[in-house]
C-alpha positions as CSV (number, residue, x, y, z in Angstrom):
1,X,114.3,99.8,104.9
2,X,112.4,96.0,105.5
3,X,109.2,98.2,105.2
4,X,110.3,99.4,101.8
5,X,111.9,96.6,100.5
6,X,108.7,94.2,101.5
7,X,106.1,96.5,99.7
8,X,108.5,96.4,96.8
9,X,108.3,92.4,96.8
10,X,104.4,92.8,97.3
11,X,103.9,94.8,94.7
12,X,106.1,92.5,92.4
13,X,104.1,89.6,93.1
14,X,100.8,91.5,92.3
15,X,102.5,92.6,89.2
16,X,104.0,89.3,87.8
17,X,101.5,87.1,88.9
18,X,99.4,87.0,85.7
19,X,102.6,86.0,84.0
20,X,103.8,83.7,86.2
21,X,101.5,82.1,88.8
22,X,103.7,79.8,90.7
23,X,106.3,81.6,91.1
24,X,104.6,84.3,92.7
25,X,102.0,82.3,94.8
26,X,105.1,81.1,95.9
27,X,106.6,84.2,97.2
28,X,103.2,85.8,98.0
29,X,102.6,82.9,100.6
30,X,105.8,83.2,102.0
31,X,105.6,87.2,102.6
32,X,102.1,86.6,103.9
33,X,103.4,84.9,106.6
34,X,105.5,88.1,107.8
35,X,101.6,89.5,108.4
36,X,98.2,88.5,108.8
37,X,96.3,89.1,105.6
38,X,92.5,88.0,104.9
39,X,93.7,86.9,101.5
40,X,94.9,83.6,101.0
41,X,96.2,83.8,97.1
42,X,98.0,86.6,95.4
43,X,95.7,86.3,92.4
44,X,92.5,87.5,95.1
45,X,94.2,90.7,95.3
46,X,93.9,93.9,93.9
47,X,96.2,95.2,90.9
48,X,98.4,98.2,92.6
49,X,97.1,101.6,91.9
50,X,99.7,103.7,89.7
51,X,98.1,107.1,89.9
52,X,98.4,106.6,94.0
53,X,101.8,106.7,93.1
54,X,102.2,109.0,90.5
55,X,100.8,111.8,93.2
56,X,102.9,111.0,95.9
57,X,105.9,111.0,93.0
58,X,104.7,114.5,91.9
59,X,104.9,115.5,95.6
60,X,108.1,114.5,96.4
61,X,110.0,115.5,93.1
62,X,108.3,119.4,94.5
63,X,110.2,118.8,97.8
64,X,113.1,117.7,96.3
65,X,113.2,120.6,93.8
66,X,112.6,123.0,97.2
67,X,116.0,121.5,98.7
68,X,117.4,122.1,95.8
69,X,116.8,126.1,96.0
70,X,117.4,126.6,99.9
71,X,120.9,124.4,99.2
72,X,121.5,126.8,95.9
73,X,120.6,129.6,98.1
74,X,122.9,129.0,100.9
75,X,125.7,128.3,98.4
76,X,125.3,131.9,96.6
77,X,125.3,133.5,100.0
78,X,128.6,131.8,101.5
79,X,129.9,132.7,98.3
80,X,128.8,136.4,99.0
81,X,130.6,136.0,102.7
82,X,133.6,134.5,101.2
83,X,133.2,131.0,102.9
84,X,134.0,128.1,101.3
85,X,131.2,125.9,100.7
């Protein structure tokens, strides 16, 4: 969860810091001393990558949608047993 929620605050920093500078050095410096990075502003680093994203989105919206159908699945065949589900 401190894995998620720190790329979150990374990526926000990357994201806002054309539009506000200080205020995300500011936060970028202080998240930067959670791990040793190479760069020393937030404004040297890269933009994030969407379309990284957008796959790994695509992939797990196709596992979700499996789950669905092995959970829909079990459901019709307690149903056919008489179990309640």
């Amino acid at each position: 969860a401190l894995g998620v929620m720190f790329d979150v605050l990374m990526t926000l920093c990357k994201v806002m810091a054309p539009f506000t500078p200080y205020l995300t050095e500011l936060m970028y410096q202080n998240l930067n001393k959670c791990i040793s990075k190479e760069q020393s502003s937030v404004h040297w680093e890269l933009y994030p990558d969407s379309e990284k994203r957008q796959k790994a989105e695509e992939r797990i919206q196709k596992s979700v949608g499996r789950m669905q159908k092995v959970i829909e699945l079990v459901r019709i065949m307690r149903d056919r047993k008489g179990r309640p589900t």
